[in-house]
Backbone as JSON, one array per atom type, in Angstrom:
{
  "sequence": "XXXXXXXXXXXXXXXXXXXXXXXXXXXXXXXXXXXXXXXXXXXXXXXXXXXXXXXXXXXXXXXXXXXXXXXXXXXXXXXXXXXXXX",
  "N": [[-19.52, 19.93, 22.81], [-19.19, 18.57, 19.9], [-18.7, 17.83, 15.87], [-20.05, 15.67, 14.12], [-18.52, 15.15, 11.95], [-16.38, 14.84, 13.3], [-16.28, 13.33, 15.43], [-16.92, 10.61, 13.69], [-13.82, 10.61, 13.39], [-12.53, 10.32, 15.36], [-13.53, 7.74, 16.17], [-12.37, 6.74, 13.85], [-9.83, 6.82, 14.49], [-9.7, 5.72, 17.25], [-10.0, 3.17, 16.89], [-8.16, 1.64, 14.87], [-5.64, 2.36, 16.57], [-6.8, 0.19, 18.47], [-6.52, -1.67, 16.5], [-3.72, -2.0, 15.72], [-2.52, -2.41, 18.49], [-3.9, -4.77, 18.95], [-3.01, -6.27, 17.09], [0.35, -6.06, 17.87], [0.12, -7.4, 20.01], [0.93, -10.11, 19.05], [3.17, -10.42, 18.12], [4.08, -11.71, 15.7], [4.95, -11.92, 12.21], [2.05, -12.26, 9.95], [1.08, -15.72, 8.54], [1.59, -16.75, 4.78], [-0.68, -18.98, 4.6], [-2.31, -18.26, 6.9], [-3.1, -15.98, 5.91], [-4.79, -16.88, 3.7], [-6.78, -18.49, 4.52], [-8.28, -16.64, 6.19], [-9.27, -14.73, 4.37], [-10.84, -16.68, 2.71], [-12.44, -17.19, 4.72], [-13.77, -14.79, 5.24], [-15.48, -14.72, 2.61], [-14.66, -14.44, 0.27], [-12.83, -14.29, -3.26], [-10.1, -14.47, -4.37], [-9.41, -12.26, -6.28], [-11.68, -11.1, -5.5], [-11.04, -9.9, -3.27], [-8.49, -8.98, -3.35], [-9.39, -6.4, -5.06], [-10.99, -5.41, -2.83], [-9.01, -4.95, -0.87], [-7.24, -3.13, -2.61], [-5.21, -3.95, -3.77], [-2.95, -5.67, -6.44], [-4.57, -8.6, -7.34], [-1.94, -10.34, -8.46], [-0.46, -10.11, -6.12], [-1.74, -10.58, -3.84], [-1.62, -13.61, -4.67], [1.14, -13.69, -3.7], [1.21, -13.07, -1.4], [-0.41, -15.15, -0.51], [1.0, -17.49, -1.07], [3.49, -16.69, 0.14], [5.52, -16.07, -0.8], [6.08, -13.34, -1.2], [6.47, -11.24, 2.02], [4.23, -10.96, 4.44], [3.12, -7.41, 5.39], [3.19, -5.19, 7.53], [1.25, -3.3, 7.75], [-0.68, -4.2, 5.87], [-1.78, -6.37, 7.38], [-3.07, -5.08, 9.26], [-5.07, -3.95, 7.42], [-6.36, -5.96, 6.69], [-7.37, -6.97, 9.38], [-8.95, -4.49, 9.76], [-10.87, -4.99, 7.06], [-12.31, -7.5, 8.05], [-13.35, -6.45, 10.49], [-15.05, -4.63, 9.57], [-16.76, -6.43, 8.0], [-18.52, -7.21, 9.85]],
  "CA": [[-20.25, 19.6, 21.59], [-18.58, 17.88, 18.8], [-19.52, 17.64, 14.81], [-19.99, 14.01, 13.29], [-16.95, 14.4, 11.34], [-14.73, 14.71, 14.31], [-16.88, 12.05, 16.24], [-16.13, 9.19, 12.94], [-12.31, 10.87, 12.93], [-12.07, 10.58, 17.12], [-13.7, 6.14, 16.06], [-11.27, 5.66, 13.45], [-8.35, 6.58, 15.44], [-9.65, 4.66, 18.32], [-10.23, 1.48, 16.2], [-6.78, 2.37, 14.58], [-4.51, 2.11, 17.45], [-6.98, -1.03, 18.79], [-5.74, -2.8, 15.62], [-2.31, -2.0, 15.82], [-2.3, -3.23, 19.77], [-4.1, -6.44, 19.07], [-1.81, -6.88, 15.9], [1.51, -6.14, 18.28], [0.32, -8.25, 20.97], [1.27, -11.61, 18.55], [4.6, -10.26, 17.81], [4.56, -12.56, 14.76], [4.33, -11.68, 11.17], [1.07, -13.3, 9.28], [1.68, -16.63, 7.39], [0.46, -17.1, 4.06], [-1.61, -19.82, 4.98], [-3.76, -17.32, 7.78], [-3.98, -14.68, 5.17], [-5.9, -17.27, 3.11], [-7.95, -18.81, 5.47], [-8.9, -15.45, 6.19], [-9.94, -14.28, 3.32], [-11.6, -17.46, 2.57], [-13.55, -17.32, 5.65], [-14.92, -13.76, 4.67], [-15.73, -15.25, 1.43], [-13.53, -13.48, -1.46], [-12.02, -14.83, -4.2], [-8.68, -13.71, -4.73], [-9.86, -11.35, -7.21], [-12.6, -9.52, -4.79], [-10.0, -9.41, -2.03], [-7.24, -7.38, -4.34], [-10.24, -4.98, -4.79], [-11.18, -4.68, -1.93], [-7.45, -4.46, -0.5], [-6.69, -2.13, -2.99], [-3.76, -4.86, -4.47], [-3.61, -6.47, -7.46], [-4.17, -9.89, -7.33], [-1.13, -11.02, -8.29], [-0.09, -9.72, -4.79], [-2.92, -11.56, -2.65], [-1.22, -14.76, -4.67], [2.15, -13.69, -3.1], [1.11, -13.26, -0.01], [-0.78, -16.65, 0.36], [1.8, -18.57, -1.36], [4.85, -16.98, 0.94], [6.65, -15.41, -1.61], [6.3, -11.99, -0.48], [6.21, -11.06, 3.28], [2.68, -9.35, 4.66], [3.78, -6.28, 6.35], [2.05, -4.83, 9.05], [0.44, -2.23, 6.57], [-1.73, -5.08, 5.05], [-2.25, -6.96, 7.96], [-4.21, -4.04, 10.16], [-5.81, -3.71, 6.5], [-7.31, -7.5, 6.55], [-8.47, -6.74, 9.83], [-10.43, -3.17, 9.1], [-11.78, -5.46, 6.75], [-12.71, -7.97, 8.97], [-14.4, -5.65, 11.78], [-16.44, -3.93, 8.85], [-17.74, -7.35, 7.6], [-19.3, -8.26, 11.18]],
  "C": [[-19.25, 19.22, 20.52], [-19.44, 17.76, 17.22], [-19.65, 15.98, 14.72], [-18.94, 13.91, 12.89], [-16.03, 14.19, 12.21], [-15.18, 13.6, 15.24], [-16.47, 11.39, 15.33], [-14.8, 9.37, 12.95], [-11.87, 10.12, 14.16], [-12.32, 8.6, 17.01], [-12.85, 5.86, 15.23], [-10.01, 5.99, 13.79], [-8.13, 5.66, 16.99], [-9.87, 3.04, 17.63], [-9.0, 1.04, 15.38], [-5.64, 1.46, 15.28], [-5.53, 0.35, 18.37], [-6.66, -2.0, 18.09], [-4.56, -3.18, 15.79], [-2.05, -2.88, 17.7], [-1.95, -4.35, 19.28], [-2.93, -6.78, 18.15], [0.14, -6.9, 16.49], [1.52, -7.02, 19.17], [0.64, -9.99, 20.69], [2.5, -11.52, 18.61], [4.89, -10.64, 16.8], [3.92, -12.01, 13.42], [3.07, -13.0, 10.75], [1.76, -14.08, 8.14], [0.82, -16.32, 6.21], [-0.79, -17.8, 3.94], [-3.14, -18.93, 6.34], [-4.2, -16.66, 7.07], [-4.75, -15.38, 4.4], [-6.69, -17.57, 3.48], [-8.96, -17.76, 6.18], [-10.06, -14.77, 5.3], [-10.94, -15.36, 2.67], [-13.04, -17.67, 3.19], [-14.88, -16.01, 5.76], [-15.49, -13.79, 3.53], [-15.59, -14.83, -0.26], [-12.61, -14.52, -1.98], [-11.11, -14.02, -4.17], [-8.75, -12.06, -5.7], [-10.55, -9.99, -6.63], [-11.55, -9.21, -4.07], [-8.86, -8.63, -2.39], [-8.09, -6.15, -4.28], [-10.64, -4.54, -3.77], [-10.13, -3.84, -0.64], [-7.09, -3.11, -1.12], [-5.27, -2.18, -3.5], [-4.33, -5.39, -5.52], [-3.59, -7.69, -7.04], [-2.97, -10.61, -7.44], [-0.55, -10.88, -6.98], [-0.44, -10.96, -3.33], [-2.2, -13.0, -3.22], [-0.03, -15.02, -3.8], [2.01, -13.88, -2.16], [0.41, -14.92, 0.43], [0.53, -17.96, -0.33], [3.47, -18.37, -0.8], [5.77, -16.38, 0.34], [6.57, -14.14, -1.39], [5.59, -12.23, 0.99], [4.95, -10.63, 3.47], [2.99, -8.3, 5.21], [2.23, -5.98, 7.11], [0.89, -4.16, 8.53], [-1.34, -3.19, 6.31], [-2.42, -6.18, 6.2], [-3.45, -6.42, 8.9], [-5.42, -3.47, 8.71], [-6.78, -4.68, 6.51], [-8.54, -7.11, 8.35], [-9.57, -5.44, 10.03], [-11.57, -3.65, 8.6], [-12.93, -6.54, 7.45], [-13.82, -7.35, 10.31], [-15.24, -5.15, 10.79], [-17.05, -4.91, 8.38], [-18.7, -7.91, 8.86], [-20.39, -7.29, 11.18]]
}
């Protein structure tokens, strides 16, 4: 028998380490150009997508314009977001 909380704890550690896989099996950091098209395609303005990241905007500009790296951090973040918008 199990509670609920340890059943959603036991899904977001299995959805977790399925991010991190898929996200190792490229090998390649994200360009700026995917992280916009991304975020474009879930349909955020620069503005929602800081909030909902949990960055400021000026950040989300960095990242699509190349001037700062994405780290891995933010990239298994885009897709969290991604699997919770479907």
């Amino acid at each position: 028998m199990s509670c609920s909380q340890c059943a959603s704890a036991d899904r977001a550690i299995l959805t977790s380490r399925k991010l991190y896989q898929r996200l190792g099996q490229t090998g390649q950091a994200m360009t700026g150009d995917t992280f916009r098209e991304r975020r474009e395609f879930l349909g955020y303005s620069q503005r929602a997508f800081a909030e909902r990241l949990g960055l400021s905007e000026r950040t989300i500009r960095y990242y699509e314009s190349g001037e700062v790296p994405i780290n891995r951090t933010v990239e298994l973040l885009l897709q969290a977001v991604e699997l919770d918008e479907k």
